[in-house]
ChimeraX commands (.cxc) that place a marker at each C-alpha (Angstrom):
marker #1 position 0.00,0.00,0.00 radius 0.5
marker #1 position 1.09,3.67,-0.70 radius 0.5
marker #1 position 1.80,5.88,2.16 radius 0.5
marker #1 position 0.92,9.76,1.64 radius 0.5
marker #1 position 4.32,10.67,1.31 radius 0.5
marker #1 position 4.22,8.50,-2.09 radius 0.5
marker #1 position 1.04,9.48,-3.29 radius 0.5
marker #1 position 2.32,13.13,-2.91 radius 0.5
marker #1 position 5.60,12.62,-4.49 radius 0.5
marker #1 position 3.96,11.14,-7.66 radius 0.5
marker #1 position 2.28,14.22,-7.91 radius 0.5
marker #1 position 3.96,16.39,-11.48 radius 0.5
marker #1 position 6.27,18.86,-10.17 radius 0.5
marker #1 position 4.80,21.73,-12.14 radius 0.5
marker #1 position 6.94,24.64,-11.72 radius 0.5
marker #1 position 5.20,28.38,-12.71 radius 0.5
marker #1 position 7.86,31.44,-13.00 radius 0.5
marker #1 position 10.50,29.15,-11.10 radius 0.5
marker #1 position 8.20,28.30,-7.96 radius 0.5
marker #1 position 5.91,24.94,-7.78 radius 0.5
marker #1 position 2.49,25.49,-8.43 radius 0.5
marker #1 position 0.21,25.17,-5.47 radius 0.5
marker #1 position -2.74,22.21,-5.61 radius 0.5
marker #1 position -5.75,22.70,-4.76 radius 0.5
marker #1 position -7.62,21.41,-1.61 radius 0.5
marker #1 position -9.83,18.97,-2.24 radius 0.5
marker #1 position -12.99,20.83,-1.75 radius 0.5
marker #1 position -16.08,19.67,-3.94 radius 0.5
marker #1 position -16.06,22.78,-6.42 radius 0.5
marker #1 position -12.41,22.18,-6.95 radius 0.5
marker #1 position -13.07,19.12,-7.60 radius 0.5
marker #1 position -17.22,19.17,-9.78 radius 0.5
marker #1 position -15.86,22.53,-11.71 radius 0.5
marker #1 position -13.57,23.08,-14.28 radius 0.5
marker #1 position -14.14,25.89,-15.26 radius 0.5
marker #1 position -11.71,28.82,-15.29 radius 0.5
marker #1 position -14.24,31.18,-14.49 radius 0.5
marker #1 position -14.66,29.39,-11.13 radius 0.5
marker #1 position -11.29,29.79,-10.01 radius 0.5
marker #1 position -11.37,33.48,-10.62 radius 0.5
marker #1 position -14.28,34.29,-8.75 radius 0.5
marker #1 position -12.98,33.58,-5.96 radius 0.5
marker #1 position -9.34,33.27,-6.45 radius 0.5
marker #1 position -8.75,37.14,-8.08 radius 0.5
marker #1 position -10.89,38.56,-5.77 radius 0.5
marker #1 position -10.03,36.34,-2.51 radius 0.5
marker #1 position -13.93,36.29,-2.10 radius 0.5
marker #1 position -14.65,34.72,1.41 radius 0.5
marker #1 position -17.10,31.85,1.52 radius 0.5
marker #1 position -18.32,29.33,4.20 radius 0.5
marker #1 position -18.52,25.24,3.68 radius 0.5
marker #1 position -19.92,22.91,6.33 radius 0.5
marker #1 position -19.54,25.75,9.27 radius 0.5
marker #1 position -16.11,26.28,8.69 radius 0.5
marker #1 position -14.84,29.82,7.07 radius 0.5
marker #1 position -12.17,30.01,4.47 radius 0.5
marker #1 position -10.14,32.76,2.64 radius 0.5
marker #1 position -8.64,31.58,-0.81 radius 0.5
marker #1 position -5.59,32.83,-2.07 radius 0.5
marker #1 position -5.24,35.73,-4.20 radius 0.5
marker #1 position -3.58,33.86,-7.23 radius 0.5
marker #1 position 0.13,35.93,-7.42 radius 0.5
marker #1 position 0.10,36.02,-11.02 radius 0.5
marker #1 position -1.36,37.52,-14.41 radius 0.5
marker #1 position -4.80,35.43,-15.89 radius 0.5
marker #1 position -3.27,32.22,-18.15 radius 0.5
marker #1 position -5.70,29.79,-19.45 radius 0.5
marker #1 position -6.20,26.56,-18.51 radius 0.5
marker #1 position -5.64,26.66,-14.55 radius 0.5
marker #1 position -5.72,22.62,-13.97 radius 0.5
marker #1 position -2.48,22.05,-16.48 radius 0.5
marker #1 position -0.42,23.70,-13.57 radius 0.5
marker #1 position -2.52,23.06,-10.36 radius 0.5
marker #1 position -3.31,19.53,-9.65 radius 0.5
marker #1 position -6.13,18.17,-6.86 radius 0.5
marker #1 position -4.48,17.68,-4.00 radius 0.5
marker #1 position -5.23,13.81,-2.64 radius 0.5
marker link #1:1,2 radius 0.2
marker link #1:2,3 radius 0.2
marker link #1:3,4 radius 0.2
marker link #1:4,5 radius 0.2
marker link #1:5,6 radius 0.2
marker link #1:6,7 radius 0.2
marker link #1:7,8 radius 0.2
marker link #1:8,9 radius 0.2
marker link #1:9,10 radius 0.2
marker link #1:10,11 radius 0.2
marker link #1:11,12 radius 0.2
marker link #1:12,13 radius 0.2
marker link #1:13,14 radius 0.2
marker link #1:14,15 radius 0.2
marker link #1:15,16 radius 0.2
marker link #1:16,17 radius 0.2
marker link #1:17,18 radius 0.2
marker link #1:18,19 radius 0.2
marker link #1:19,20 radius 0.2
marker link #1:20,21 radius 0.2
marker link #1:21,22 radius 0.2
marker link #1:22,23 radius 0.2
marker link #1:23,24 radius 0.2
marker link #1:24,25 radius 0.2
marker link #1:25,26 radius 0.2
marker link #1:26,27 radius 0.2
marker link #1:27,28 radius 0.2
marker link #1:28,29 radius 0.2
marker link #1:29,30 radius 0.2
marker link #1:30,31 radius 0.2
marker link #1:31,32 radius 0.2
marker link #1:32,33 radius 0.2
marker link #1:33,34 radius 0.2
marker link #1:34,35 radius 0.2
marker link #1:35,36 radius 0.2
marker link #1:36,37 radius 0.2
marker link #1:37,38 radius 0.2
marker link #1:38,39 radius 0.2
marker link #1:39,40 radius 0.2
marker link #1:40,41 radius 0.2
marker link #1:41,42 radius 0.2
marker link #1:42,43 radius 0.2
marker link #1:43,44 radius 0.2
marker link #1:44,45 radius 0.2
marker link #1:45,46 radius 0.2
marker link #1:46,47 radius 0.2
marker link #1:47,48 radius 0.2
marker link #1:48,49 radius 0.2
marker link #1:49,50 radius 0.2
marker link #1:50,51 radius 0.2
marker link #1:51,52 radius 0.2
marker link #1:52,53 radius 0.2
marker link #1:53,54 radius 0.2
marker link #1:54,55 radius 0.2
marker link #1:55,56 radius 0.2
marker link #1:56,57 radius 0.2
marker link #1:57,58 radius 0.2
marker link #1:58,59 radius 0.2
marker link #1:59,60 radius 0.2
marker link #1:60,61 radius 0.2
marker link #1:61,62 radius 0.2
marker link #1:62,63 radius 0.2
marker link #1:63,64 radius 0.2
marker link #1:64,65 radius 0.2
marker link #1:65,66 radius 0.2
marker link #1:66,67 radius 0.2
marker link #1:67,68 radius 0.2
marker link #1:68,69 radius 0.2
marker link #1:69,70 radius 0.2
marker link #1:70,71 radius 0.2
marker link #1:71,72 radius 0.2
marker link #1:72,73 radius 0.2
marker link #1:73,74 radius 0.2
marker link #1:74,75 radius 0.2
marker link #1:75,76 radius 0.2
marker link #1:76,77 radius 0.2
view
């Protein structure tokens, strides 16, 4: 059986203006949506949401809009 540490280090090492790409957290609507219009609403405007009673603040993504925002970010497991 694979231990975490194995499953993570299979991951691809996807690196975006010399720094590795963060995953996402495996929350449902990274996970049911694919769109890129998703990830902006909340990701350019850090747009502050509740899920099951607990509060999170996404990221303001660092860099200029490029298409196609799963070829770089992966699901984390």
């Amino acid at each position: 059986m694979e231990s975490k540490k194995d499953t993570i280090d299979a991951y691809p090492l996807i690196l975006v203006d010399g720094k590795v790409a963060p995953r996402l957290s495996p929350l449902p609507f990274h996970i049911e949506n694919s769109l890129e219009s998703n990830c902006l609403n909340c990701h350019q405007s850090e747009k502050n949401f509740t899920l099951n009673n607990k509060k999170y603040i996404p990221k303001k993504m660092p860099h200029e809009y490029r298409e196609n925002c799963i070829s770089c970010h992966v699901i984390e497991m």
